[in-house]
C-alpha positions as CSV (number, residue, x, y, z in Angstrom):
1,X,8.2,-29.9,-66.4
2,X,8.5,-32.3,-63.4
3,X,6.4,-35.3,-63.0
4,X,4.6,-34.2,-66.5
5,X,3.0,-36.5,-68.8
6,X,3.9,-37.2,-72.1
7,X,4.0,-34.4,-74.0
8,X,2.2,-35.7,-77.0
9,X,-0.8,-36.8,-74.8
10,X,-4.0,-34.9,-74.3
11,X,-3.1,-35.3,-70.1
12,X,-0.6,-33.0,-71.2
13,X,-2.0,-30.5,-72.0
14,X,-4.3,-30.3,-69.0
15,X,-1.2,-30.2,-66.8
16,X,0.1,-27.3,-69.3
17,X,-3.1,-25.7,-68.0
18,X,-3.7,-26.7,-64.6
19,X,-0.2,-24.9,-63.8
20,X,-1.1,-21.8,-66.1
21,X,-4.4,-21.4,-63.8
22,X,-2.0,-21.5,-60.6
23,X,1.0,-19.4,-62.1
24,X,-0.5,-15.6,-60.9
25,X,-1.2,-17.1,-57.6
26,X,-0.2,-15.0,-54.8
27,X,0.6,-16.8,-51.7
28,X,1.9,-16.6,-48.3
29,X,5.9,-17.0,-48.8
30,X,7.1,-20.3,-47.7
31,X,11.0,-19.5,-47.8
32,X,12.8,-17.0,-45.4
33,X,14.0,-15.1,-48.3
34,X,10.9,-14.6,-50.3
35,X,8.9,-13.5,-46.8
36,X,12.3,-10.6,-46.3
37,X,11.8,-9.7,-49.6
38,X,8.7,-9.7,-49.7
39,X,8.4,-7.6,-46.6
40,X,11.4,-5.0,-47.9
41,X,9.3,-4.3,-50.4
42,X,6.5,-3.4,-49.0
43,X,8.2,-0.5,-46.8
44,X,10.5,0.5,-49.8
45,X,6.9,0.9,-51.8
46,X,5.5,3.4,-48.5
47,X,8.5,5.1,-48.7
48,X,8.1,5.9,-52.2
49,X,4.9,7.3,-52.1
50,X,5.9,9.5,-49.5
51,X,8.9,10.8,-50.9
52,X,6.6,12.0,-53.9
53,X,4.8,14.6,-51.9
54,X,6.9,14.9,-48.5
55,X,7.9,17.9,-47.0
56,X,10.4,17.0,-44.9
57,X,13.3,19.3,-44.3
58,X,16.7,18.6,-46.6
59,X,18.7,17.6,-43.1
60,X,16.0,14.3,-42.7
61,X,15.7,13.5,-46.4
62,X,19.7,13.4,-46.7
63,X,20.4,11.4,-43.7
64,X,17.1,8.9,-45.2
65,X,19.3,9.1,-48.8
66,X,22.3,8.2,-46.5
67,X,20.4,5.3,-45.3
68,X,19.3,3.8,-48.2
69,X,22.2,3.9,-50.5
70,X,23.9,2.2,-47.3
71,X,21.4,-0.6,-48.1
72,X,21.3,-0.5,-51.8
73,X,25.1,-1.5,-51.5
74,X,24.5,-4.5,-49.1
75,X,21.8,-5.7,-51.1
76,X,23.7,-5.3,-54.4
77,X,27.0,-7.6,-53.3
78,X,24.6,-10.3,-53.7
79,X,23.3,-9.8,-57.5
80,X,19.8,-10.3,-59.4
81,X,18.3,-12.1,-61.5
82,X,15.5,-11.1,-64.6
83,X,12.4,-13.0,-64.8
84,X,14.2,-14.0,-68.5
85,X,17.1,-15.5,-66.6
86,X,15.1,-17.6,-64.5
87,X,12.8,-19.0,-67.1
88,X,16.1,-19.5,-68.7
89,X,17.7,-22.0,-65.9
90,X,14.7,-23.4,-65.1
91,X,13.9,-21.8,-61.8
92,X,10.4,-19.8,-62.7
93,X,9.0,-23.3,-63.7
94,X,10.2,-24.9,-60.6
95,X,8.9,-21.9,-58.3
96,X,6.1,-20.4,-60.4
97,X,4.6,-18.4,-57.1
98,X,7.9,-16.9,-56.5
99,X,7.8,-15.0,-59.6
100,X,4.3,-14.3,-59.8
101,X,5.2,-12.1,-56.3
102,X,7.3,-9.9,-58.4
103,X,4.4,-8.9,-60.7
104,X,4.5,-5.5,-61.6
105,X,0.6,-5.0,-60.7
106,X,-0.2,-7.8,-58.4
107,X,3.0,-8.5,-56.6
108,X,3.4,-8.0,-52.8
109,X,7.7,-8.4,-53.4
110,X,7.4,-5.7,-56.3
111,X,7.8,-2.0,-54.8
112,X,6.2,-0.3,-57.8
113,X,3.5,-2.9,-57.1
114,X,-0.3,-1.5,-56.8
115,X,-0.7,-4.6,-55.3
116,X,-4.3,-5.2,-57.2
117,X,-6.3,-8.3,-56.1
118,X,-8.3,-10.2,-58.6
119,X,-10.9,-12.4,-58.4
120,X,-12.0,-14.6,-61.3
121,X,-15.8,-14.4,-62.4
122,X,-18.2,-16.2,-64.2
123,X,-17.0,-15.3,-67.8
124,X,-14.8,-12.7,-66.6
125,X,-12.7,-11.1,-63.8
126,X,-12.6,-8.1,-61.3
127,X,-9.8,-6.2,-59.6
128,X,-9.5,-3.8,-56.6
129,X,-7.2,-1.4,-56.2
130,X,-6.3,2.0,-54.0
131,X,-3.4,3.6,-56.0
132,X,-1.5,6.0,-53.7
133,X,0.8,9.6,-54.6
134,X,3.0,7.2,-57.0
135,X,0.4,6.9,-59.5
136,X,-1.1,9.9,-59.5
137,X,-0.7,13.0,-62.5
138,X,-2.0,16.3,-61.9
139,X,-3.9,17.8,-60.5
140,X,-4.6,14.9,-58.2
141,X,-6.3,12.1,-60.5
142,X,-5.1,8.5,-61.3
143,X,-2.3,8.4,-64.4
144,X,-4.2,7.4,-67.6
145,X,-1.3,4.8,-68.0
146,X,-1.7,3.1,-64.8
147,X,-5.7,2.8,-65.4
148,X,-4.3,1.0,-68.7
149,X,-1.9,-0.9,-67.2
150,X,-4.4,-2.5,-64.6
151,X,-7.3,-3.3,-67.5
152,X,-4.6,-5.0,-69.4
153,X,-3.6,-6.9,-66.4
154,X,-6.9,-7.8,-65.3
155,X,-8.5,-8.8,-68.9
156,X,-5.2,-11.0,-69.3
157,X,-5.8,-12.8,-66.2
158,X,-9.0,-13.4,-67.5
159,X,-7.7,-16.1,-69.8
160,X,-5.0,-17.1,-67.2
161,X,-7.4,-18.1,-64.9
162,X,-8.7,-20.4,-67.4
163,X,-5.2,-21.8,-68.0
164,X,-4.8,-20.0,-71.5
165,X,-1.5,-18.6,-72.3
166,X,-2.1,-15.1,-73.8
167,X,-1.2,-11.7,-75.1
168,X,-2.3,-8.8,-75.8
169,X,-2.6,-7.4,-79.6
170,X,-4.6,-4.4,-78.7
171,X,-6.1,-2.6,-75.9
172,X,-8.2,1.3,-75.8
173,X,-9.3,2.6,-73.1
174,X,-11.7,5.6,-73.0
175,X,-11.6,8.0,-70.2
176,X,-14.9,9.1,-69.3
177,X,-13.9,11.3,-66.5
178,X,-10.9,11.4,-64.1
179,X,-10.2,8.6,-62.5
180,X,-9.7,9.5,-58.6
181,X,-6.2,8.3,-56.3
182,X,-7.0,7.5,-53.0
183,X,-10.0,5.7,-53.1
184,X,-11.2,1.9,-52.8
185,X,-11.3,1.6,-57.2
186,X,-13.3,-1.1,-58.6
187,X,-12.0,-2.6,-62.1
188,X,-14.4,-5.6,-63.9
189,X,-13.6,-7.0,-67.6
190,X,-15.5,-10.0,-69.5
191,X,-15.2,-11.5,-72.6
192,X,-17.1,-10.7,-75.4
193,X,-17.1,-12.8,-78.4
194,X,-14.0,-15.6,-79.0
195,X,-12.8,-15.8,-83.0
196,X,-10.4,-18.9,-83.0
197,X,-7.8,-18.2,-80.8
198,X,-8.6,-14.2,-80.7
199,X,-10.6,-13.5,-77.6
200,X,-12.6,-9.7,-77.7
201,X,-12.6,-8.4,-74.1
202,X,-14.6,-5.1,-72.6
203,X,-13.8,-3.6,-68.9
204,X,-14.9,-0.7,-66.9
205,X,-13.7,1.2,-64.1
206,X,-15.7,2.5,-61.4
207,X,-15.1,4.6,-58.2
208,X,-18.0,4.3,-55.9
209,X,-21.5,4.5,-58.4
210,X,-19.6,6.4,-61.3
211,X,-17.5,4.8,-64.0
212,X,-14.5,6.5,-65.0
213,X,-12.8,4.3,-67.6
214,X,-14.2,1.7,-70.1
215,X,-11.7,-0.6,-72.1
216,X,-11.9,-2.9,-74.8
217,X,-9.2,-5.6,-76.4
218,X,-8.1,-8.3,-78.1
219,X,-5.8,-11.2,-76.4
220,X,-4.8,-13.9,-78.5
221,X,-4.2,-17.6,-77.2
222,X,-1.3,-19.4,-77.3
223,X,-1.7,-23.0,-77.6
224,X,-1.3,-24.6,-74.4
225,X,1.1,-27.9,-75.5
226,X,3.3,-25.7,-77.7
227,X,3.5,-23.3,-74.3
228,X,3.8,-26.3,-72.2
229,X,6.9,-27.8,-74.3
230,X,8.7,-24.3,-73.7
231,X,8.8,-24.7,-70.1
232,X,9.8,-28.4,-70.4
233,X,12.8,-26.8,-72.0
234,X,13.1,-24.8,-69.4
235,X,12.8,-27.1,-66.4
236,X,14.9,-29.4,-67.8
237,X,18.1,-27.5,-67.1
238,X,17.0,-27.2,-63.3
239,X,16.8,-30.6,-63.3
């Protein structure tokens, strides 16, 4: 990793974690392309959940259809890259806030992104989210899978925010009641109890007073140097 210390010294290891702690930063974009991206997305995301449940007449949806496989083939001359690739040539490590914009959950350049903002706690985290017609299952409440998707996301950024690399081994959630689309949703996780490098996590979800959804997991750590020495590898071919 650039300008890192030795990577058999303790200082090491604090710089492993000092960049995990910053990596699912989001950030204003600082680059032209990131900020277009960034802003494509976001209108590519509206029109999404308006497609689900518009009823606009065939002659306006066909000419939109028109429109946008006119810009799907612009925007396809030019390629892609998968988050793999660019851990693979070096570039995640060498623009860590780039990448963390794609996030599935958290990512304001990700159209399927909820766009959930969290905010580490003391001994835990919490997360606020509105999830719109894309996310919602009949007859009108939140998808059970995205309320999972968003505890795992928040309970792992738990341990990110304390520069632990992590992943999940298992997560349940437990519906209590519907959760409801369309309103201001409140998500808060903790930890539990820690056994070695297996940390026990509980959440809850709660719309206004009520909570809807309670979780509970198990993230296991990886250890930070041995994490730290695969992104070395990685940086050093964008060197």
């Amino acid at each position: 990793m650039t300008n890192s210390p030795p990577e058999d010294s303790d200082e090491f290891q604090d710089f492993v974690r000092q960049f995990i702690m910053r990596s699912w930063d989001i950030v204003d974009p600082d680059q032209p392309d990131w900020e277009a991206k960034r802003n494509l997305a976001d209108v590519l995301r509206r029109l999404a959940h308006l497609t689900v449940c518009s009823e606009a007449p065939a002659h306006i949806l066909q000419a939109a259809t028109t429109a946008v496989r006119e810009a799907l083939v612009k925007i396809e001359h030019y390629g892609s890259r998968s988050f793999l690739q660019c851990y693979q040539d070096g570039d995640y490590v060498a623009n860590p806030h780039i990448y963390s914009d794609r996030a599935w959950i958290t990512g304001h350049s990700n159209p399927l992104s909820p766009m959930m903002r969290l905010e580490p706690l003391e001994n835990g985290a919490q997360g606020r989210v509105r999830l719109d017609h894309g996310y919602v299952g009949a007859p009108g409440w939140v998808h059970g899978g995205m309320v999972s998707a968003l505890m795992d996301q928040l309970m792992g950024f738990i341990l990110i925010s304390q520069g632990d690399p992590c992943v999940t081994q298992s997560l349940t959630i437990h519906y209590d009641r519907p959760t409801p689309s369309h309103q201001d949703l409140l998500f808060r996780a903790w930890i539990e109890k820690e056994e070695g490098r297996r940390v026990h996590l509980r959440g809850e979800v709660k719309a206004g007073d009520e909570v809807s959804a309670r979780g509970e997991a198990i993230f296991v750590r990886f250890d930070a140097k041995l994490f730290g020495r695969m992104l070395s590898g990685s940086a050093t071919k964008n060197a």
